[in-house]
N, C-alpha and C positions, 0 to 999 in steps of 0.2 A: 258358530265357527269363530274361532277363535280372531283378534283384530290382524295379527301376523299373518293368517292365513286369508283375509280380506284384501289386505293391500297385493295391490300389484303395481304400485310404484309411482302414481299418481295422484294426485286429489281427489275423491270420491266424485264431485262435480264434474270432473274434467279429463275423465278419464277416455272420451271417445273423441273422436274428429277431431282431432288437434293438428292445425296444417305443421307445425314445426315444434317438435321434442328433442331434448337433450338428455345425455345420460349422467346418472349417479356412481363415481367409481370407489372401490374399495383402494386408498391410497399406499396400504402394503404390498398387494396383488394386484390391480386393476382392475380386479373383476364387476362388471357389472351390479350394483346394487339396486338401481331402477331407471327405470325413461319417465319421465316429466314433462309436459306440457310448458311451451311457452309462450305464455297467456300476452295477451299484446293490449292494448290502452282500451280496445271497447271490454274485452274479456274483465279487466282488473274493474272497469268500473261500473259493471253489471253485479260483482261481486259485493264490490265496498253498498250497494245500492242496494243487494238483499243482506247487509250487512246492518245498513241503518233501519230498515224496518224490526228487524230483529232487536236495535237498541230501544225503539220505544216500548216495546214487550220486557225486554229486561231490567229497561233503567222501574216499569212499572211494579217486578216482583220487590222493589224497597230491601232495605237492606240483611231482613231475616231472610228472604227467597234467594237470594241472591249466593247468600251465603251456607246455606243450606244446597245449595246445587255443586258451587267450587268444593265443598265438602268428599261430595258425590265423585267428581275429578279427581281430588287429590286421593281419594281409597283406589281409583281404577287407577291411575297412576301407580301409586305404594304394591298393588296386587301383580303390577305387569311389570316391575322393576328388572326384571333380569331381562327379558323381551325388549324393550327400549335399548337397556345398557347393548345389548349385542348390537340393537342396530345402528348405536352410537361406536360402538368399536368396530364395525363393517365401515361405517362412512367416514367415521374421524377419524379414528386410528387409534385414539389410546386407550389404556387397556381395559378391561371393561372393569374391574374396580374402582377406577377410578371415574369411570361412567357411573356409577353405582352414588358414588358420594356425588357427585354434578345431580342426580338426578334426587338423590335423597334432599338437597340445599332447596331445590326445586320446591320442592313438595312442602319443604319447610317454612320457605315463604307463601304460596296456596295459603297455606294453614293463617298464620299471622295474617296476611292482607283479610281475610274473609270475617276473622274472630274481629278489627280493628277496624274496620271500614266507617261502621256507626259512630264509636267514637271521636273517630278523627274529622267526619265528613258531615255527620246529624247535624238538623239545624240546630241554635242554641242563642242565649238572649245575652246579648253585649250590653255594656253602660253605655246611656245615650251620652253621656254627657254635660254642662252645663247647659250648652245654649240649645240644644232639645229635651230640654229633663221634662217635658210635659209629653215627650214620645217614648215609644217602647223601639228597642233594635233586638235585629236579629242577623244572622250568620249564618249561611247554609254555601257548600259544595255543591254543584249540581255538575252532573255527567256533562262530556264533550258530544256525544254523538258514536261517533266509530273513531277508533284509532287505530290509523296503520303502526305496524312496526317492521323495521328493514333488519333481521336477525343476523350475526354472525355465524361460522363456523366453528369456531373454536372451543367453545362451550354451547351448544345448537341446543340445549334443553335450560340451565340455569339461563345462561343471558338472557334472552327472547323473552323468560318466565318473569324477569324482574319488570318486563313492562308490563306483559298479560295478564299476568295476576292483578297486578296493583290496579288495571286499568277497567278488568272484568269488576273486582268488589268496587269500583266508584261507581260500576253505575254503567258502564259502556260498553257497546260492543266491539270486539278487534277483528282487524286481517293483516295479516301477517306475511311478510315473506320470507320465505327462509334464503339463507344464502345458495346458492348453486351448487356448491361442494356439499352441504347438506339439506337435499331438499325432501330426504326420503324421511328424516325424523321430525322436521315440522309438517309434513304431512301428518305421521304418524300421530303427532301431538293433538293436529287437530280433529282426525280421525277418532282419538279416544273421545276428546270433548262431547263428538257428535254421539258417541255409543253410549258416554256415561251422563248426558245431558238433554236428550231426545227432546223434550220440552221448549229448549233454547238452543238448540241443533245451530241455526244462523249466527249466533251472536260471537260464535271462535271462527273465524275463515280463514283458507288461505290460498294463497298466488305463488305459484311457481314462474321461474323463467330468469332471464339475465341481468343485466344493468337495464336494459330498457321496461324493464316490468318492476324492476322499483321505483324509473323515475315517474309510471305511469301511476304507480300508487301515490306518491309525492302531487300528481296532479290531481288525484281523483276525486277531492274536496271531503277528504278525511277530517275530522276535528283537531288532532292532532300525530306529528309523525313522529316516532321515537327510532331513531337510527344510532344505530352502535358498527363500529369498523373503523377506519382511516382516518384522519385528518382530510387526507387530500378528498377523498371520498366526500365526508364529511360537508364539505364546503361547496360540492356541488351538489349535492341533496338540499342544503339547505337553498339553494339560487334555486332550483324544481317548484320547492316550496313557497319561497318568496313571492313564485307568479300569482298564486290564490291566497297569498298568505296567509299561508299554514305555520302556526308555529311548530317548534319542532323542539325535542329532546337530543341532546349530542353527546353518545358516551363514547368519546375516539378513542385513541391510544395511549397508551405510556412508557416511561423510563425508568424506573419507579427505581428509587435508591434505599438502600440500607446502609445505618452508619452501629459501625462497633463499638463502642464506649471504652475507657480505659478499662472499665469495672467490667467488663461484659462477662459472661457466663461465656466462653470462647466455643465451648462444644456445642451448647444448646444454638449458638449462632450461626455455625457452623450450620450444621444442619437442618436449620431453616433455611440458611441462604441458600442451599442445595435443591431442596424442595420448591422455593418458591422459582429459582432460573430454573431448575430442570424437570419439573412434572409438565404435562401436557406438551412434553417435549419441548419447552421453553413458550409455548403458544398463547399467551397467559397477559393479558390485558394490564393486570396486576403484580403480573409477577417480577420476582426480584434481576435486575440485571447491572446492578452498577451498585460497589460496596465499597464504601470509605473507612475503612478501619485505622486506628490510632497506632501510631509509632508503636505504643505499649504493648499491643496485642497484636500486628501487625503477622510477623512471622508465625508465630502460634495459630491463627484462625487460617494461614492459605496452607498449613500444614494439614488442618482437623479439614479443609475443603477439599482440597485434592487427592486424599484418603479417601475419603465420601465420595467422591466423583468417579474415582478411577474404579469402584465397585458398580456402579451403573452402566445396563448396556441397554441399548435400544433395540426393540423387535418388535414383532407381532405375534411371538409365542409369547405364552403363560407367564413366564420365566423374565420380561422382558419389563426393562423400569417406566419406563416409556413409548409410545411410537414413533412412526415417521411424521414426517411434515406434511398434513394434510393437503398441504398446496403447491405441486411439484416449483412453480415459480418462488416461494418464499425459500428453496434452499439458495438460489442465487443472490437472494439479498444477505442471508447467512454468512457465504462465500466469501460476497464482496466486503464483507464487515471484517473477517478473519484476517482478508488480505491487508487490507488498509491497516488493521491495527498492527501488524507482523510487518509492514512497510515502514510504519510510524515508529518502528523502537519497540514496539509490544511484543513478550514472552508470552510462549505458551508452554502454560504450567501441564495441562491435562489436555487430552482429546484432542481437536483440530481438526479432526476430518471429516469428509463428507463422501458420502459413498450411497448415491441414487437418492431416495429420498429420507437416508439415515443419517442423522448428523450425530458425531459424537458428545456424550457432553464435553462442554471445553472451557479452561478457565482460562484467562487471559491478564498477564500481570503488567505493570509497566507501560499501559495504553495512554498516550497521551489525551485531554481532555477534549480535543479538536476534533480527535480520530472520531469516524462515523462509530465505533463500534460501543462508543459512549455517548456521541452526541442524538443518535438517532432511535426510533426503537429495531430492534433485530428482530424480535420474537421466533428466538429460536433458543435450543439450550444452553445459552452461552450466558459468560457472568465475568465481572471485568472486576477485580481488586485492586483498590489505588490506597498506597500510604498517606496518610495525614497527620499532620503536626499534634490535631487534637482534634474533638469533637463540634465545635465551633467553626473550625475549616472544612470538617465532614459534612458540615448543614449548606454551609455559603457555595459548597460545591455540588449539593442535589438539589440546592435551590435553582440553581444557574440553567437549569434545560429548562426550554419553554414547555414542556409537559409537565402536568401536575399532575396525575391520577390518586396511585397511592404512596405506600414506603412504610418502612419499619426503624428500629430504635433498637438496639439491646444493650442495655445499662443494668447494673443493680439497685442503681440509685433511682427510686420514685421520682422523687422531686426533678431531678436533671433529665430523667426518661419524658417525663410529662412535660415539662417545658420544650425540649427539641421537636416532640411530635407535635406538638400547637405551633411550633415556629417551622414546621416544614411544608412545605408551598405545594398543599395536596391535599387533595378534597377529604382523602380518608389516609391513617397512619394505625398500623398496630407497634406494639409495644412488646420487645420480649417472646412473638411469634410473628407470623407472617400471613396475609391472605385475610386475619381471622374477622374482620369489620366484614369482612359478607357473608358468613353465616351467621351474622348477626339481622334477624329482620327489622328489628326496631331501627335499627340504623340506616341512614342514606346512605348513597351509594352515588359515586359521579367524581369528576375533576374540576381542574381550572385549568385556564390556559389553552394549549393544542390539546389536551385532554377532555374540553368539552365542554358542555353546561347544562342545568338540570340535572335533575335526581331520581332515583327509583329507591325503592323499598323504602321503610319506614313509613312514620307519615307524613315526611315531605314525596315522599314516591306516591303516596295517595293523592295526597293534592297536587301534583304534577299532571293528572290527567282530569280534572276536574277546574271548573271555572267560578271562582268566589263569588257570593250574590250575597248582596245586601238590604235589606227591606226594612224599611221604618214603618209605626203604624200610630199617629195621634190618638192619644187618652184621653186628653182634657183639652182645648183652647187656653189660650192665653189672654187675658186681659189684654195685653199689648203685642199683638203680631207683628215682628221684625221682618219678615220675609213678606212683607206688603208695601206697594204705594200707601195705603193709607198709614201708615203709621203716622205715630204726634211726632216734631218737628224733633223734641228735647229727649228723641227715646234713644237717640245713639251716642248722645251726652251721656247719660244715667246710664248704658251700659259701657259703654269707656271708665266710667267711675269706678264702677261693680269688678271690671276686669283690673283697676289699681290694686282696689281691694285684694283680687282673688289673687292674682299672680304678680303682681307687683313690688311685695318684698321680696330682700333678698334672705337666703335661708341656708 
């Protein structure tokens, strides 16, 4: 039987005697997607506990088993792509092509964490040193245990993945909770694990239910918690944490700015910056909402945006660029952001409206800096253009949010592109496109700031869930052991000398 025809809307563990369920809705329709269990602090932590037994079986298959299984996932995944995507367009809302590429990024990284794991994590033999040169050193990774992750909505298959994967090839076991608004697809996710990994069945788990069933995972004496969502959110996860101290992973939000350069390719800019404010319906952690373009090119780019924009309409048919707002509450933040900037002195160029949980796209010119509709994030399809003197004032102005996430640069110029992106106050920056540093797996992933800390993907996202161990192992003895009472009176003399010697010119 097919895994669609399986589910019936709950976690395979948890699907009977659940004293209190919530429903899954479809945010174009309302229709019913599934009822969920919500699992309450003995439930979570029954879980996380056939969760660790499952890590010492897994962290035991080393890292050819290990990877030989995520293997196994990422083909049931690749086979069932169009099945997920639908049920990512039922729960999120956007279309399912674009479920299509979230879930192919997915699968992309699967693939890199699994192939990369040994490299990055295998032990390996360091210089001792001078003053151990008679020992050998080594370097090794070793797994945390289980690692919770508290998953978003917004991308419910790529986020969630950039911890799971990375955390599954170090070595550990995860549970996972999905957000509320989508719990039927991290079901789903881990449902596959279960069908394409019977072996290690335990070591993917997950927990449904509300705020109180993630702060029960935050207690549940997880190795580590990787939480992706809010700021404000953010900061009580981490205080949950704190009590067992759990470290934790923080990828919260952003503001993320694009700056136009004089030289810029105006079209090519254009229609990034389209793509990156208005795909996923502006929902986009990363995505572009605040654009500082130069005097020079200023008129020209809100021309090629507002062209671009006013061809986009939002639905839940085929036909449609976009969807609604997965979270009927996130159009009121929309709203208020619209209003305030239209109070402030702010034009609008395109769009403005909002109609149930459709927002238009909307460009908005003339927005003061103070206005929330730049200072805050909106995440919705909206995108603010502000003139600037030149590209130097475009930086000292996307520097100024206390979010750091991502941003973009469009220049012709190499040298001047490269420079702004290293001098923008943001964990990741593309150059010339938008977004593109996450399908990149080699690359970390993460902010500064209200934007978060720590990393996923790459191999700083490998070592993220992993705990650095160090082991020395004596060769030989020394004539003169240093790390003894007994040593001779004159041996800290002679090595005071020895370090003149060694380090003591200047060079």
């Amino acid at each position: 039987m097919p895994l669609a025809e399986q589910m019936d809307g709950a976690p395979a563990e948890f699907r009977d005697g659940a004293a209190e369920t919530f429903e899954s809705t479809d945010p174009a329709s309302g229709a019913v997607v599934g009822v969920f269990p919500v699992q309450d602090a003995d439930a979570v932590r029954a879980v996380v506990e056939r969760a660790r037994t499952a890590a010492t079986t897994w962290a035991g298959l080393g890292f050819d088993g290990r990877r030989q299984r995520l293997a196994a996932y990422r083909g049931y995944l690749a086979r069932r792509m169009h099945e997920l995507a639908d049920l990512v367009h039922r729960e999120n809302g956007k279309p399912h092509a674009d479920a299509i590429l979230e879930i192919t990024l997915a699968v992309d990284h699967l693939a890199w964490a699994g192939a990369h794991a040994r490299k990055v994590l295998g032990p390996r033999r360091v210089s001792p040193g001078l003053l151990a040169a008679n020992h050998a050193a080594w370097l090794e990774y070793q797994p945390l245990g289980v690692v919770g992750v508290i998953g978003p909505w917004n991308y419910p298959v790529f986020t969630p993945m950039g911890s799971i994967a990375y955390a599954l090839a170090a070595g550990n076991a995860v549970v996972v909770k999905p957000s509320e608004h989508t719990p039927a697809v991290g079901t789903w996710l881990a449902d596959a694990w279960r069908a394409a990994v019977p072996d290690a069945a335990d070591a993917f788990c997950v927990v449904t239910g509300l705020g109180e069933t993630g702060a029960a995972l935050c207690r549940a004496g997880v190795g580590k918690l990787a939480f992706t969502g809010s700021a404000s959110t953010g900061r009580t996860v981490m205080a949950a944490c704190a009590e067992t101290l759990t470290p934790v992973l923080m990828e919260l939000g952003g503001k993320d700015a694009m700056i136009v350069d004089d030289d810029a390719d105006v079209a090519a800019a254009a229609d990034a910056a389209v793509w990156g404010a208005m795909s996923n319906a502006g929902q986009t952690c990363i995505g572009i909402e605040r654009v500082y373009a130069t005097e020079r090119v200023y008129d020209a780019f809100v021309a090629e945006v507002t062209e671009k924009v006013r061809a986009l309409r939002p639905g839940s048919d085929d036909g449609a660029a976009y969807g609604p707002m997965t979270m009927a509450s996130q159009t009121d933040v929309v709203r208020r952001h619209l209003d305030d900037a239209v109070a402030a002195g702010g034009r609008v160029a395109a769009g403005g409206t909002v109609e149930g949980r459709m927002v238009a796209p909307t460009v908005l010119l003339d927005v003061p800096e103070t206005s929330a509709a730049v200072c805050e994030e909106t995440f919705g399809p909206t995108l603010t253009i502000t003139k600037v003197r030149d590209a130097e004032e475009a930086l000292e102005r996307a520097n100024a949010n206390p979010h750091g996430l991502a941003g973009a640069v469009f220049s012709r110029s190499k040298a001047r592109a490269m420079d702004l992106a290293r001098r923008m106050r943001s964990g990741m920056t593309s150059v010339n496109s938008v977004l593109t540093f996450a399908s990149v797996p080699a690359l970390p992933f993460g902010g500064v700031g209200e934007s978060g800390f720590g990393r996923i993907h790459g191999e700083d996202g490998l070592r993220e869930f992993t705990r650095a161990k160090a082991i020395t192992r004596q060769r030989v003895p020394l004539p003169v052991n240093l790390m003894s009472f007994g040593r001779p009176a004159a041996a800290a003399d002679a090595l005071a000398r020895i370090m003149g010697l060694v380090h003591g010119r200047h060079r």
